[in-house]
NUNU-512132 format. One line per field, with one value per atom (N, C-alpha, C): atom name; residue in one letter; x, y, z. Coordinates in nm, 3 decimals. Layout:
<nodes>
atom = [CA / ...]
rest = [a / ...]
x = [X / ...]
y = [Y / ...]
z = [Z / ...]
</nodes>
This chain:
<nodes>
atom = [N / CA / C / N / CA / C / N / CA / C / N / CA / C / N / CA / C / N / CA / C / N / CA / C / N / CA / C / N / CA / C / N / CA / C / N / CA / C / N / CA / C / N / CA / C / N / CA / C / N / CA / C / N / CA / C / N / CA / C / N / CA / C / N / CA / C / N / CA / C / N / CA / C / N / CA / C / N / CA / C / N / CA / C / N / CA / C / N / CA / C / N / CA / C / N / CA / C / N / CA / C / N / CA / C / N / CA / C / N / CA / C / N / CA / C / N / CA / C / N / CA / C / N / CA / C / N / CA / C / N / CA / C / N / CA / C / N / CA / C / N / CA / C / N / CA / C / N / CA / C / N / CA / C / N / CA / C / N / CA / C / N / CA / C / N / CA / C / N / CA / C / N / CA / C / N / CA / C / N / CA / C / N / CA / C / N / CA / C / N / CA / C / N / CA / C / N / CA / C / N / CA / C / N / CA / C / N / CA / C / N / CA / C / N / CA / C / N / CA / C / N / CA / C / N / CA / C / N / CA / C / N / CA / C / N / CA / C / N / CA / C / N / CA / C / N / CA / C / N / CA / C / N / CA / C / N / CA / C / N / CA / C / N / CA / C / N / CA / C / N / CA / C / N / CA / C / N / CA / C / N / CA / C / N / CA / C / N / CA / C / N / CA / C / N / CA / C / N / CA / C / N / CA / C / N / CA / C]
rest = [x / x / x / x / x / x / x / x / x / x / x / x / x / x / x / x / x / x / x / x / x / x / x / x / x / x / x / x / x / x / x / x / x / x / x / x / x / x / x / x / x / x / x / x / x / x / x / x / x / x / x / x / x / x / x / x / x / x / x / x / x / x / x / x / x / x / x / x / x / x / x / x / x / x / x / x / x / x / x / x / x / x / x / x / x / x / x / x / x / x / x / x / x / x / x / x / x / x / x / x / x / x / x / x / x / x / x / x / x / x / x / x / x / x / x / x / x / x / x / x / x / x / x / x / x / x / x / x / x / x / x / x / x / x / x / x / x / x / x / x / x / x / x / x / x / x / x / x / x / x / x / x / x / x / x / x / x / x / x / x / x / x / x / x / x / x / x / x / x / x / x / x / x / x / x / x / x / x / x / x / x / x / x / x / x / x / x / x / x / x / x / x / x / x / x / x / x / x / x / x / x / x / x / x / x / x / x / x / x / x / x / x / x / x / x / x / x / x / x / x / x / x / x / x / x / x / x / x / x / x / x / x / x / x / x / x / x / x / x / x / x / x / x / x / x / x / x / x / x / x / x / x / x / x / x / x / x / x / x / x / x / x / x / x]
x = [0.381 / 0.259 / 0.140 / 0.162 / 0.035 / 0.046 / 0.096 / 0.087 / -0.021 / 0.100 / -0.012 / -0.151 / -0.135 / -0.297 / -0.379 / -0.362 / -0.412 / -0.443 / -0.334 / -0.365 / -0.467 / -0.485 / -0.604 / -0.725 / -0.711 / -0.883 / -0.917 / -0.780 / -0.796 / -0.810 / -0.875 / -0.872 / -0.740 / -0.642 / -0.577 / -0.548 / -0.553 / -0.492 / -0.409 / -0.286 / -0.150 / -0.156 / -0.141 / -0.158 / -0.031 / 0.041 / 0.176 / 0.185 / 0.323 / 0.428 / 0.536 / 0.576 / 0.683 / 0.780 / 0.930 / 0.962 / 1.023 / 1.009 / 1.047 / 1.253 / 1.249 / 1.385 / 1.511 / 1.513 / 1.639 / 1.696 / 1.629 / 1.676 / 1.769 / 1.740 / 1.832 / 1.731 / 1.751 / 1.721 / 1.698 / 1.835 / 1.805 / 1.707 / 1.739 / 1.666 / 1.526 / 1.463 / 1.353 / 1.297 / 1.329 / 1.296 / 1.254 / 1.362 / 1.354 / 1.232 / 1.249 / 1.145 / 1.007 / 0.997 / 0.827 / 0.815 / 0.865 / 0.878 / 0.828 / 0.886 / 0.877 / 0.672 / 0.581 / 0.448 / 0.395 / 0.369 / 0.319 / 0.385 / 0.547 / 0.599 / 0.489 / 0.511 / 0.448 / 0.275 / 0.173 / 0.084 / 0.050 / 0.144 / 0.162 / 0.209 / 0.236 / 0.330 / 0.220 / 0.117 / 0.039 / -0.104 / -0.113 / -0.252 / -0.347 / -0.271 / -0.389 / -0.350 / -0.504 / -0.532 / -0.431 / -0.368 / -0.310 / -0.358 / -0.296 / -0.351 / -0.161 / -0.166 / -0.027 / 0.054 / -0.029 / 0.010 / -0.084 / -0.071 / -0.197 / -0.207 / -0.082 / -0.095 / -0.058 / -0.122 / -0.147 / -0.289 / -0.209 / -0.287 / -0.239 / -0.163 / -0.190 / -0.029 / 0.070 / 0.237 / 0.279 / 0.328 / 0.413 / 0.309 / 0.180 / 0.108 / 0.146 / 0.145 / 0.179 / 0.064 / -0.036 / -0.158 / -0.300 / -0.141 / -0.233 / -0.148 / -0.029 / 0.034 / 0.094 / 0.120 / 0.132 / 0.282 / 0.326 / 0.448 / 0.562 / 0.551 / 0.684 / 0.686 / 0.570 / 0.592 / 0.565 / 0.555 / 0.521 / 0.402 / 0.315 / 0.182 / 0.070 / -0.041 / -0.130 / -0.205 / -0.269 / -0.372 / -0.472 / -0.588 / -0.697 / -0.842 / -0.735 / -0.790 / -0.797 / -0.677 / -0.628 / -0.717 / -0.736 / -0.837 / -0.932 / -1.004 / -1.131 / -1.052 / -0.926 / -0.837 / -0.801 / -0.779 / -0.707 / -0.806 / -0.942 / -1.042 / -1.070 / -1.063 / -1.076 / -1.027 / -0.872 / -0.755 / -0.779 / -0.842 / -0.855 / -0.955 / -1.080 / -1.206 / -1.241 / -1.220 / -1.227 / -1.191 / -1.083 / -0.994 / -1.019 / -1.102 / -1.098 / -1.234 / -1.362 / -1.490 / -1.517 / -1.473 / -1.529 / -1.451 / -1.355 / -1.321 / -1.438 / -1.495 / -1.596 / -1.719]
y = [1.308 / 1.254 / 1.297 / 1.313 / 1.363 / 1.472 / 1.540 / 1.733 / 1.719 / 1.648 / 1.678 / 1.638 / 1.526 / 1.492 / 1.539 / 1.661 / 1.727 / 1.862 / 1.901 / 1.986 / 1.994 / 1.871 / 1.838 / 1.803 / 1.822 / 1.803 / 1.654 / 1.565 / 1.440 / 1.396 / 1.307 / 1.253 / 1.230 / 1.165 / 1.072 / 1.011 / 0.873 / 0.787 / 0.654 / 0.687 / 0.609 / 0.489 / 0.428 / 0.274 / 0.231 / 0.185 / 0.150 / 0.005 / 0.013 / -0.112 / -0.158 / -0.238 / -0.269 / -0.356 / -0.397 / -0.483 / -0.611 / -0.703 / -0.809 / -0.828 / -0.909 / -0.827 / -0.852 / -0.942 / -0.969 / -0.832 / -0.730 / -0.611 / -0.515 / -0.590 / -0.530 / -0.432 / -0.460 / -0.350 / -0.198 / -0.166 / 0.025 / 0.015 / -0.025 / -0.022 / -0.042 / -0.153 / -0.148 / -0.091 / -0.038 / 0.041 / 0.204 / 0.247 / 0.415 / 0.414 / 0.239 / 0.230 / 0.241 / 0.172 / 0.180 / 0.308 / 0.389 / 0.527 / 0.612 / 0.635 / 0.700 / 0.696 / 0.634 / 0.618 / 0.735 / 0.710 / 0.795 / 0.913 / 0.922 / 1.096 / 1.149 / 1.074 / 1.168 / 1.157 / 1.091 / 1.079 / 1.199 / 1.243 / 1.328 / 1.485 / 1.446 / 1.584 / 1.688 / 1.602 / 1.625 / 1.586 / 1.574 / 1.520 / 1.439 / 1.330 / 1.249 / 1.112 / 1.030 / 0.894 / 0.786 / 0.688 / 0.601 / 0.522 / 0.408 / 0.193 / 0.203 / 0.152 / 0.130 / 0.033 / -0.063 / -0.196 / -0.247 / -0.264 / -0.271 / -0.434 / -0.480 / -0.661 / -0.693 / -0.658 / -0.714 / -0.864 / -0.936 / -1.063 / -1.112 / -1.052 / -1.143 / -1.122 / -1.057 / -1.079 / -1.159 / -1.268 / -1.367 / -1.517 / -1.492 / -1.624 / -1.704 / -1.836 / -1.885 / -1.875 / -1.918 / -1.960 / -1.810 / -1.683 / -1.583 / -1.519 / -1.597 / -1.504 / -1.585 / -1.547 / -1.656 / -1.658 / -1.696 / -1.836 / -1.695 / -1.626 / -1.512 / -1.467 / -1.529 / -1.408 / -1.301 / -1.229 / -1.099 / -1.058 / -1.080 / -1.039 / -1.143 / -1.107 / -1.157 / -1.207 / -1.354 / -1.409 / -1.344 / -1.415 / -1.384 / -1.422 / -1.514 / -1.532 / -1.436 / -1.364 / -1.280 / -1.147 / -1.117 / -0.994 / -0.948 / -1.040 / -0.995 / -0.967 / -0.983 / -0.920 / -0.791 / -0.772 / -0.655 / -0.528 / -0.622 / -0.483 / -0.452 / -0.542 / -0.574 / -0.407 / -0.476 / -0.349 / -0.215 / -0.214 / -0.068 / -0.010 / -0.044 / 0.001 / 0.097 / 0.034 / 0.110 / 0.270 / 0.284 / 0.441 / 0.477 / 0.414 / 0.461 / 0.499 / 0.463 / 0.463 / 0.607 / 0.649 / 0.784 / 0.913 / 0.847 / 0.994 / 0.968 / 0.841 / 0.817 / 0.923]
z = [-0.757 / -0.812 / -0.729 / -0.534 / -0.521 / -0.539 / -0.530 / -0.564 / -0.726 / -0.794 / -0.906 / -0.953 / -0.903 / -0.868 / -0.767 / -0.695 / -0.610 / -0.729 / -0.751 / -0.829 / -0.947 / -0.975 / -1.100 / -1.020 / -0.908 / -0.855 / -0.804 / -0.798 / -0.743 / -0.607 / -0.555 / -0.409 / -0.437 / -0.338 / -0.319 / -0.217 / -0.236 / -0.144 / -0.132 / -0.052 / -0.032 / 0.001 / -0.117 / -0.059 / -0.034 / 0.146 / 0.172 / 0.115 / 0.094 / 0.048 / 0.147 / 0.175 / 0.287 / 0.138 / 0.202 / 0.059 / 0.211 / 0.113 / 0.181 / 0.248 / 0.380 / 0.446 / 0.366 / 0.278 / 0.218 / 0.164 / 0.129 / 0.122 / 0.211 / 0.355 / 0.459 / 0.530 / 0.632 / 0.752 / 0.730 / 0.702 / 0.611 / 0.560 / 0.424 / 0.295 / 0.339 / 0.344 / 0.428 / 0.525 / 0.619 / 0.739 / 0.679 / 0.548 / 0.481 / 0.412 / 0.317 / 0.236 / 0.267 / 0.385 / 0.472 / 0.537 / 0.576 / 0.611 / 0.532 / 0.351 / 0.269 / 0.247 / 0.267 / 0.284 / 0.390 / 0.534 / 0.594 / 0.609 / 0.584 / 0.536 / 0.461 / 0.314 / 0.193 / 0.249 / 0.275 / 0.334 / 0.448 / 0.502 / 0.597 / 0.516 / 0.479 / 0.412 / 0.319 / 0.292 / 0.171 / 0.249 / 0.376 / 0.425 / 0.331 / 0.301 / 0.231 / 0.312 / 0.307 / 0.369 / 0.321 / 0.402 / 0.418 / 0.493 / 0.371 / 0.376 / 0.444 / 0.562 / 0.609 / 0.470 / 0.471 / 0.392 / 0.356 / 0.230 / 0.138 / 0.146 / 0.133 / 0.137 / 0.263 / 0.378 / 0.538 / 0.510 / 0.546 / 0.534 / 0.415 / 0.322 / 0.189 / 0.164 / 0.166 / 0.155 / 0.267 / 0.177 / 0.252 / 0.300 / 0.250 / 0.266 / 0.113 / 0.130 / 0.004 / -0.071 / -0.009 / -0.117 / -0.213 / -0.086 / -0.149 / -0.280 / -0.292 / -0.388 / -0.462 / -0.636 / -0.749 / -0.680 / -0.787 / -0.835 / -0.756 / -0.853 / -0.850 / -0.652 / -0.587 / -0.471 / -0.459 / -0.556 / -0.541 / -0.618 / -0.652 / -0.721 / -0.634 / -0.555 / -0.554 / -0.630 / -0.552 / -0.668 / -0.682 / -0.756 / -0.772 / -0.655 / -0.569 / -0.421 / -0.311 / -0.331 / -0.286 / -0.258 / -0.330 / -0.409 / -0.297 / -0.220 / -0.153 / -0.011 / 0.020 / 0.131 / 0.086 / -0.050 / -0.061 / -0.033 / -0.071 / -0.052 / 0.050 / 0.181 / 0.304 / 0.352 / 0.306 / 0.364 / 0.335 / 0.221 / 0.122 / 0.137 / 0.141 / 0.134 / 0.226 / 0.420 / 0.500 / 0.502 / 0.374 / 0.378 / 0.243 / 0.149 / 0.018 / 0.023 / 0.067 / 0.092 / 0.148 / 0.220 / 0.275 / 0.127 / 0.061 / -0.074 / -0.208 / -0.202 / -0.313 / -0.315]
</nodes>
């Protein structure tokens, strides 16, 4: 996906994901890896973790756990902006 959006003339930038540990150690450890590889591989900007401050707080994330609220929101830009602001 970035190749090809490189190829069409796109910025891009990697916003990381971690998954929560019940997944296991491996799984998790390859999974958070697979971010600054491809980030690296392809020299484009990387958000380590896009939900730093906001995965795993209760009051920032609905019912399911996994989707941020709408409270949430003005952290996420927090995280993002600093590395998305200089490709605008």
């Amino acid at each position: 996906m970035v190749q090809a959006s490189q190829q069409k003339g796109a910025q891009v930038l990697i916003l990381g994901m971690q998954l929560p540990p019940n997944y296991g150690l491996r799984y998790t450890t390859a999974f958070a890896a697979v971010f600054p590889q491809v980030a690296s591989e392809f020299s484009v900007p990387l958000v380590p973790f896009v939900l730093e401050g906001v995965g795993g707080v209760p009051e920032m994330m609905q019912a399911d756990g996994i989707h941020p609220t709408a409270e949430a929101q003005s952290r996420l830009l927090e995280n993002v902006w600093p590395t998305l602001k200089p490709l605008l």
